[in-house]
C-alpha positions in Angstrom: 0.0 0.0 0.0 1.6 3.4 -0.8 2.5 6.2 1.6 -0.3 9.0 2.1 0.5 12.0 0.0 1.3 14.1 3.3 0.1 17.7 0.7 -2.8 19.2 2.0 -5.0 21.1 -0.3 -7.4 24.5 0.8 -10.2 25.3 -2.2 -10.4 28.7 -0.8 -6.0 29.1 -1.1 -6.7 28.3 -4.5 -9.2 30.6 -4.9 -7.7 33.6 -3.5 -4.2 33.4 -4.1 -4.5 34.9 -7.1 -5.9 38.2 -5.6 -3.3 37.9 -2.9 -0.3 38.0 -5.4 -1.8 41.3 -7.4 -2.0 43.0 -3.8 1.9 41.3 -2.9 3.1 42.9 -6.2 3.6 46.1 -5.9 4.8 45.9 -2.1 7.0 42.8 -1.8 10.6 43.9 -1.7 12.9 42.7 -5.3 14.8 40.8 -3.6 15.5 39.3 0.1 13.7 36.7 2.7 9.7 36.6 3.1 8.1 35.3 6.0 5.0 33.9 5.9 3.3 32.8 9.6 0.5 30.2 9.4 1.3 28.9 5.9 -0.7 25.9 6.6 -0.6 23.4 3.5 1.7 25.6 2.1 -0.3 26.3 -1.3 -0.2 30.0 -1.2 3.9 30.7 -1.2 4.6 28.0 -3.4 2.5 29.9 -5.6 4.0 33.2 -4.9 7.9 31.6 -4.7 6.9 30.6 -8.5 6.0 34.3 -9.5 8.5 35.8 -7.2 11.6 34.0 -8.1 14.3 36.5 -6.8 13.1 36.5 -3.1 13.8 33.7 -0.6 10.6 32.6 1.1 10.8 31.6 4.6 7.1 29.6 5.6 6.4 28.4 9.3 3.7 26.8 10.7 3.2 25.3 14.6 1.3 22.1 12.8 4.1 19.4 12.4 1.3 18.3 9.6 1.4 21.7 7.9 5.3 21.2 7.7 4.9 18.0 6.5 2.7 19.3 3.4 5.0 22.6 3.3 8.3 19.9 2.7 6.2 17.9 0.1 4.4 20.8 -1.6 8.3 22.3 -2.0 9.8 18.8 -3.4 6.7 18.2 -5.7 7.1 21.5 -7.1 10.8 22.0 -7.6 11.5 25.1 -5.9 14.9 26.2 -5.1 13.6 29.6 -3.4 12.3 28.5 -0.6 13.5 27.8 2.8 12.7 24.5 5.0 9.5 25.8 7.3 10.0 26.9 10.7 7.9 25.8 13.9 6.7 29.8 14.5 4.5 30.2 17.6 3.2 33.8 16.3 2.4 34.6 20.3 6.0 33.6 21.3 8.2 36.3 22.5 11.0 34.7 20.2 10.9 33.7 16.7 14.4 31.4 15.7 15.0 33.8 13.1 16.5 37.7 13.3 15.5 39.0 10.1 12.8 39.2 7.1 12.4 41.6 4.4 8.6 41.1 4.4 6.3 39.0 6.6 2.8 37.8 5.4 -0.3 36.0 7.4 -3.1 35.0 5.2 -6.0 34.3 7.3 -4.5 34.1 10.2 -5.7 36.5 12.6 -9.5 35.4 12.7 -8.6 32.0 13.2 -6.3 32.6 16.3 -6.2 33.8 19.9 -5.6 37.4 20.3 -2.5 36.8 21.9 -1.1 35.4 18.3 -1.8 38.8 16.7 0.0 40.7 19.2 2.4 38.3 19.0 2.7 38.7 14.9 2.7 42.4 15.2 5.2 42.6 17.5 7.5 40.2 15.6 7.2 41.7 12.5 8.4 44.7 14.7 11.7 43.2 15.7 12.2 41.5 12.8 11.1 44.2 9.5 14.1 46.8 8.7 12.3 50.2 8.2 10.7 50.9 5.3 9.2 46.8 5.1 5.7 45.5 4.9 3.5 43.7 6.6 1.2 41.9 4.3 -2.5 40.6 6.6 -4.8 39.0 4.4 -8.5 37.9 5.5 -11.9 39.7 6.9 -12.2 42.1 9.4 -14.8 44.5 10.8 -14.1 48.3 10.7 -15.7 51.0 13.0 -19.0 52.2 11.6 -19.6 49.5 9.2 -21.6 46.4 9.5 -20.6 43.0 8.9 -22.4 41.8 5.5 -24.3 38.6 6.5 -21.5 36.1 5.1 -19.1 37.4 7.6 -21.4 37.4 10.6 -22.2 33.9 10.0 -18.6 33.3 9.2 -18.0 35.3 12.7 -20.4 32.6 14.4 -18.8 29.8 13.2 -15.6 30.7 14.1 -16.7 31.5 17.4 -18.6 28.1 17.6 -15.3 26.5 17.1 -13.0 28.8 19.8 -14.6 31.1 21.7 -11.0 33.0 21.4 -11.2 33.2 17.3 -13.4 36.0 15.5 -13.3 38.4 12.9 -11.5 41.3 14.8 -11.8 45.0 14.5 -9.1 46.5 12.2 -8.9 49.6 14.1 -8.0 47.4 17.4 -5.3 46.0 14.6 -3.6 49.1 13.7 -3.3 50.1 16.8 -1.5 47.8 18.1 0.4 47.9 15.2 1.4 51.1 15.9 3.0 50.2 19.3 5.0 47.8 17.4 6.6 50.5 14.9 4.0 49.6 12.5 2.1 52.1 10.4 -0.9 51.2 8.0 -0.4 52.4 5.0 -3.0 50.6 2.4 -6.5 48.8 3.0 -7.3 47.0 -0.2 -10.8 45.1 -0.6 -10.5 42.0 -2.7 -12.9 38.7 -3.3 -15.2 37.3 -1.0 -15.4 39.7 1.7 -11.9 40.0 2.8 -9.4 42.7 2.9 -6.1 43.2 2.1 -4.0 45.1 4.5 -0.2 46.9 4.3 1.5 47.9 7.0 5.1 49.8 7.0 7.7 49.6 9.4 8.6 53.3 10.4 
């Protein structure tokens, strides 16, 4: 009986990393080491290490199954831009790398404890030279606006699962951010009810 293809596969990275790259392009450094928290099955950067061959891309995941698919994803596809993952705790005080030109977390942050955001913000703090992004990807709410009905049911569900996940307020985001040397500096809306958001390191 043959070995169980350790890839896992997301419809909705498929779907949307195609948005995800046109919002990447015009931020993501020329050359130099991305970071990418949460990469889960990995499907997104191997996509965006194939469009973006000049940068080294650095994926981490907590899930010894993520880095599973991350390692097989990488050998299936051939790349020779991309690091081995790292096992990233987002909410940990130390990450076991110094450095990253630009750090990415698609849908991360809804489907996570508040203590992992502040955790992401305030590496991407230590770790972005001034003048590098931040790239969040996902939905959020925003002061004065409702929810449309996908994301309150989405909200519900999330909460269903962990009380501590939810769609959080982007306002609450940037400002904590902002403690972190962080400034926003672009709010993009792309498919599906999600935003695309650019932060700067001051």
């Amino acid at each position: 009986m043959p070995d169980q293809d350790p890839r896992l596969s997301s419809p909705a990275a498929l779907r949307n990393r195609g948005p995800i790259a046109d919002l990447l392009r015009p931020v993501l450094p020329e050359t130099g080491t991305v970071l990418e928290l949460a990469s889960g099955s990995g499907e997104h950067f191997i996509h965006f290490a194939s469009l973006f061959p000049k940068l080294v891309w650095q994926p981490s995941d907590p899930s010894p199954e993520a880095r599973a698919s991350i390692t097989e994803w990488v050998e299936s596809e051939a790349l020779t831009n991309v690091l081995p993952p790292l096992d990233i705790d987002a909410s940990s005080e130390t990450w076991p790398l110094k450095r990253a030109d630009a750090v990415i977390a698609i849908n991360m942050v809804h489907i996570s404890p508040w203590p992992a955001t502040q955790g992401l913000l305030a590496g991407a703090g230590r770790l972005l030279p001034a003048g590098a992004p931040l790239i969040l990807y996902g939905p959020y709410r925003r002061e004065g606006q409702p929810l449309v009905p996908s994301n309150v049911e989405f909200d519900a569900s999330l909460r269903a699962r962990n009380s501590a996940w939810g769609i959080r307020l982007l306002e609450d985001v940037a400002s904590l951010a902002e403690q972190s040397g962080l400034s926003l500096t672009s709010v993009t809306e792309l498919p599906a009810n999600n935003l695309g958001v650019v932060f700067t390191r001051q």
